[in-house]
N, C-alpha and C positions, 0 to 999 in steps of 0.2 A: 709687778705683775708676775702670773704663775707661768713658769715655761711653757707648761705643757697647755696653756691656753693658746700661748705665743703660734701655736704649731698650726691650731686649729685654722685653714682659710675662712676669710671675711665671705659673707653675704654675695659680695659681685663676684669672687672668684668660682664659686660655682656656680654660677650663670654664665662664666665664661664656659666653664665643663662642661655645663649643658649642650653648647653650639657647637662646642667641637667634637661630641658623642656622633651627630649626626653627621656632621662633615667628613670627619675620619671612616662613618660606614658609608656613606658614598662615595667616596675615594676608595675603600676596597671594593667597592661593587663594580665601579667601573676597570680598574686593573684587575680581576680575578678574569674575567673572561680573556683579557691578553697574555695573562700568564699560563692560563690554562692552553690555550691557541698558539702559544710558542714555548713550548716544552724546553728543558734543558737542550743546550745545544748538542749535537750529537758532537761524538769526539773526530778528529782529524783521520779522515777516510784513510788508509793506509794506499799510498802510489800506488797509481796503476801498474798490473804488469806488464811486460811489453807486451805490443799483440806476438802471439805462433805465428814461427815461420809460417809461409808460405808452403801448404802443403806438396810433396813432392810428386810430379802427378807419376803416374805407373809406369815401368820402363818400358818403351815400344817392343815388340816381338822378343821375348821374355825364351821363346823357344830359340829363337836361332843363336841368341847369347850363350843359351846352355849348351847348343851345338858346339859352338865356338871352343867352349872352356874344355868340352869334350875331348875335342879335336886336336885340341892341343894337348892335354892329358892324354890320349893315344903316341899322338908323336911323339912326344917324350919316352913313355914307355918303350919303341919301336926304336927308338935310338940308343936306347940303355939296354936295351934286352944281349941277353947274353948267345942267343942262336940268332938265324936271319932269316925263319920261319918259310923254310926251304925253298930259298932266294925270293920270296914275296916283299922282304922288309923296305928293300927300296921302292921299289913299286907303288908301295904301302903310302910311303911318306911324302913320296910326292903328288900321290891322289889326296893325300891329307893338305899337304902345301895348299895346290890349286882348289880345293873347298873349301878351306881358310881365307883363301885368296875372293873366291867369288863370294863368299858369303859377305864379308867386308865391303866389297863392290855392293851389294845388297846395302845394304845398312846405309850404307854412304849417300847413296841416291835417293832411299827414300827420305823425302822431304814432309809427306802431307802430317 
């Protein structure tokens, strides 16, 4: 027999083709709409960050602090100074002391 008949399929085998034409496109009819409804998977979300601190809420009485820093930046100066701001410097410093003093008292108490 001639090879290249040998190749050709029988009668029944495409009747089998036949049934699986149809099979085969109802099987993609029905997986096209799943595949289309679940798309590639997205890729691996990258960790969350941590949440932000806790924001830091605003410092209470913001002026009397600068008084403070003042206060002491006077004193200092009134100690180093090289005259004695014709005999005031003590005077000075201890009115500075006892503002420093009360204003702390200030701070201290307030609670709310």
């Amino acid at each position: 027999m001639n090879p290249i008949i040998e190749e050709i399929p029988a009668h029944e085998d495409f009747q089998n083709n036949r049934q699986l034409v149809p099979a085969a496109g109802l099987l993609l009819t029905m997986a096209l709409p799943a595949v289309a409804a679940n798309p590639k998977p997205a890729p691996n979300p990258a960790p969350a960050a941590k949440p932000a601190p806790a924001p830091v809420p605003p410092e209470k009485h913001p002026q009397i602090h600068e008084a403070l820093e003042s206060l002491r930046n006077a004193k200092q100066h009134l100690e180093h100074a090289a005259h004695d701001f014709g005999g005031h410097r003590v005077e000075a410093i201890k009115a500075i002391d006892e503002a420093i003093r009360q204003l702390e008292l200030c701070l201290k108490y307030d609670k709310d």
